[in-house]
N, C-alpha and C positions, 0 to 999 in steps of 0.2 A: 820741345820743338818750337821754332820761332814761326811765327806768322809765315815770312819768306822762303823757309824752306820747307812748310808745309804746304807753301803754291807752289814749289819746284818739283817735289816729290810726287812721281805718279802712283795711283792707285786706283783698279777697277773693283776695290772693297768687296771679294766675291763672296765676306759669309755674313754680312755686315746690311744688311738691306734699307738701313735706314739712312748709316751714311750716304750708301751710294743713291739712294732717294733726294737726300738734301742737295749731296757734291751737281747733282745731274741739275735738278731744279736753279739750282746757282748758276752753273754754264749760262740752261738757257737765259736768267733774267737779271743776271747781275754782269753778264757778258752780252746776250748775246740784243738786248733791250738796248742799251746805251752804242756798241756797236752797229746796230743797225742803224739806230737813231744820227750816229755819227755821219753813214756812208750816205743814207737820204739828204743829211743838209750839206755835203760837202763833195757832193760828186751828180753827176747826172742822172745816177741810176736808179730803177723801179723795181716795184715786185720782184721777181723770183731773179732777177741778174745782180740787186741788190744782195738778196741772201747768198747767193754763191760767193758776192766779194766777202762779205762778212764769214763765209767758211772757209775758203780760201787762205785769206790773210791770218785767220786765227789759227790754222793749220800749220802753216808755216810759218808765222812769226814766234807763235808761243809754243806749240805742240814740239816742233820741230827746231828750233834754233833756240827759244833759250831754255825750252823743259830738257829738249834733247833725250826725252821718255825711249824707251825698246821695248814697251807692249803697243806695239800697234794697231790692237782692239780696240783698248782703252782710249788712245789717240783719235780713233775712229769714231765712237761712243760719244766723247767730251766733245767734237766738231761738231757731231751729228744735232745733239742737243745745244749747244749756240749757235747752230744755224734754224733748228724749230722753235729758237726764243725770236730769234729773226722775223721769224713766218709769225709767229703769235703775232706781233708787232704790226707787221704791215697787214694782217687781217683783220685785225682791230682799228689802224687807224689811218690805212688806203684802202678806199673803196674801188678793189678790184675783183670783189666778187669771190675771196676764197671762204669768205663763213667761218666757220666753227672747224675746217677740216685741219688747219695744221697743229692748233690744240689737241684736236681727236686721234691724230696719230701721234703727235706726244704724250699722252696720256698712256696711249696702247703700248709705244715703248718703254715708258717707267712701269707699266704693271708688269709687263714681262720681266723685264727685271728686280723689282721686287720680289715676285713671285719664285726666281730663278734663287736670287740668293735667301730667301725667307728656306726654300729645301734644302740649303747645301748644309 
């Protein structure tokens, strides 16, 4: 399998917990770091309206138009996590006051599913 068509190809790895630990972790900070970083130097936007562009456009640019994915979970999952690489981002380096919380609930989403496919 080439590089390319292993970014094409959807997978929510459901017996696989360590993949979908790494695939998730990638989202948020190999997408979702450099996209934020993108939309803060090149548009107006702040905190939390920031992170919406950056799920938004990763939804439908990549998710939707050229993965062209039909698990919609999955789709859901993969946004969800580069949009809390996002939030990591702007709460580490805009002082708006969100702390430790959008780490904390990315955290509680990769345990959950860990934990979900560590049972199957």
């Amino acid at each position: 399998m080439t590089v390319l068509s292993s970014l094409l190809s959807e997978s929510s790895q459901p017996r696989d917990w360590y993949g979908w630990l790494t695939n998730q972790a990638g989202h948020a900070y190999l997408v979702g770091f450099p996209a934020i970083y993108a939309v803060l130097s090149f548009t107006g936007a702040t905190g939390l309206s920031a992170v919406a562009i950056v799920a938004a456009v990763y939804f439908l640019l990549w998710e939707v138009i050229i993965q062209r994915g039909k698990d919609r979970a999955d789709q859901i999952m993969d946004t969800f996590h580069v949009a809390s690489g996002a939030a990591v981002f702007i709460a580490l380096y805009d002082p708006i006051g969100w702390g430790i919380k959008p780490f904390a609930l990315q955290a509680v989403v990769l345990a959950v599913g860990v934990i979900k496919r560590a049972r199957a």
